[in-house]
N, C-alpha and C positions, 0 to 999 in steps of 0.2 A: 166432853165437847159442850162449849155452849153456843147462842144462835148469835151470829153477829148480823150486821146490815143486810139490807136485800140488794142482791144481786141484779145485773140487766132486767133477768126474767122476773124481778120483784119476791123471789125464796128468799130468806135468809140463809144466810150461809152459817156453816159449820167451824169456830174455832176453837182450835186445841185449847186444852187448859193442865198446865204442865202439871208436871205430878201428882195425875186422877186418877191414873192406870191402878188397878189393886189384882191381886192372886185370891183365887176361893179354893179350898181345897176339896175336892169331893169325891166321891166312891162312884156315884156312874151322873153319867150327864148325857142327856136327851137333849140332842140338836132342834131346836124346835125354827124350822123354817120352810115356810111353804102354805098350801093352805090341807093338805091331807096327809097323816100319817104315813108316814114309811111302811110299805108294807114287810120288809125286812124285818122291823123292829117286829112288828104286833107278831108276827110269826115265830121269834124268836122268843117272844119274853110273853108267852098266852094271858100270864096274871093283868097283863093290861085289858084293860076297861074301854072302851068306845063308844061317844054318845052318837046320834046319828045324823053327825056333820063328821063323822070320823076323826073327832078331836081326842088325843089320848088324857083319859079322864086322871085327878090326883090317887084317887084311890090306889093306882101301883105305890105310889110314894107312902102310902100308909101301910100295905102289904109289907112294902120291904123295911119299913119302920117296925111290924109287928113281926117277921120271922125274923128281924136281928135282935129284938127284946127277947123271943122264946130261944135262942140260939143262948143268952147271957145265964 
C-alpha cells in the first residue's frame, strides 16, 4: 500500500500497488497484535521471556535459533 491524497477527514488514504503482495515461509509465527501478550501463548511456550510491559521479549527467537543448532 502506498498513501494517496487526503480524504474529507484530511487522512490519507491507502492505495494498492499491484504486485507488492509477497509469501515468507516460516517454522512458527507469533501473531503480534494488541497491546499484551496472550496469555495462551506465554503459558504454552514458558521459554518466552517478558519485560514488564508484558511484551514477549526476542530472546525466544534466539532459544529456538540455539536448540535447532544443538538439534544439527
Amino acid at each position: 500500500m502506498q498513501l494517496g491524497e487526503p480524504d474529507e477527514s484530511g487522512r490519507k488514504r491507502p492505495i494498492p500497488i499491484e504486485n507488492s503482495e509477497f509469501l515468507i515461509d516460516t517454522d512458527t509465527t507469533i501473531i503480534a497484535i494488541g497491546t499484551r501478550a496472550n496469555p495462551i501463548l506465554t503459558k504454552s511456550i514458558p521459554e518466552l521471556r517478558l519485560n514488564k510491559l508484558l511484551e514477549v521479549l526476542l530472546s525466544y527467537l534466539l532459544w529456538v535459533q540455539e536448540k535447532e543448532r544443538l538439534r544439527q
